[in-house]
C-alpha positions, -999 to +999 in steps of 0.1 A: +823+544-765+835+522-796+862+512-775+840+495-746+821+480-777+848+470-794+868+456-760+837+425-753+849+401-781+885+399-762+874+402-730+849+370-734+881+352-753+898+357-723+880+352-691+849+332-680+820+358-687+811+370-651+850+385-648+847+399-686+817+418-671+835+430-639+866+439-663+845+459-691+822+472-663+862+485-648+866+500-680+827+519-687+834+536-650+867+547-663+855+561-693+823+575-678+845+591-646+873+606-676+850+619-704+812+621-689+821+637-653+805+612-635+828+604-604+802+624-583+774+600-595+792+570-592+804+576-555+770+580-546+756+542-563+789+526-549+786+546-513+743+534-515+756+500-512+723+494-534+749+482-559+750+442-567+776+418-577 
């Protein structure tokens, strides 16, 4: 989790702010698919279509 924390400084450097969200937000499903088991979860939100961009 430090890592997503630590990764918005150089994100923001890098990119205008609405694709440093999309790229972290890349990176938090990543983690949360690889270390909380949440690739069930997150299908389901993404397959709703409820999500927004």
């Amino acid at each position: 989790m430090a890592r997503l924390y630590e990764a918005v400084p150089g994100l923001l450097a890098t990119m205008p702010p609405r694709e440093a969200l999309r790229a972290w937000t890349r990176r938090f499903i990543d983690y949360a698919t690889a270390e909380l088991g949440m690739a069930d979860a997150l299908r389901a939100v993404v397959a709703s279509g409820t999500n927004r961009s």
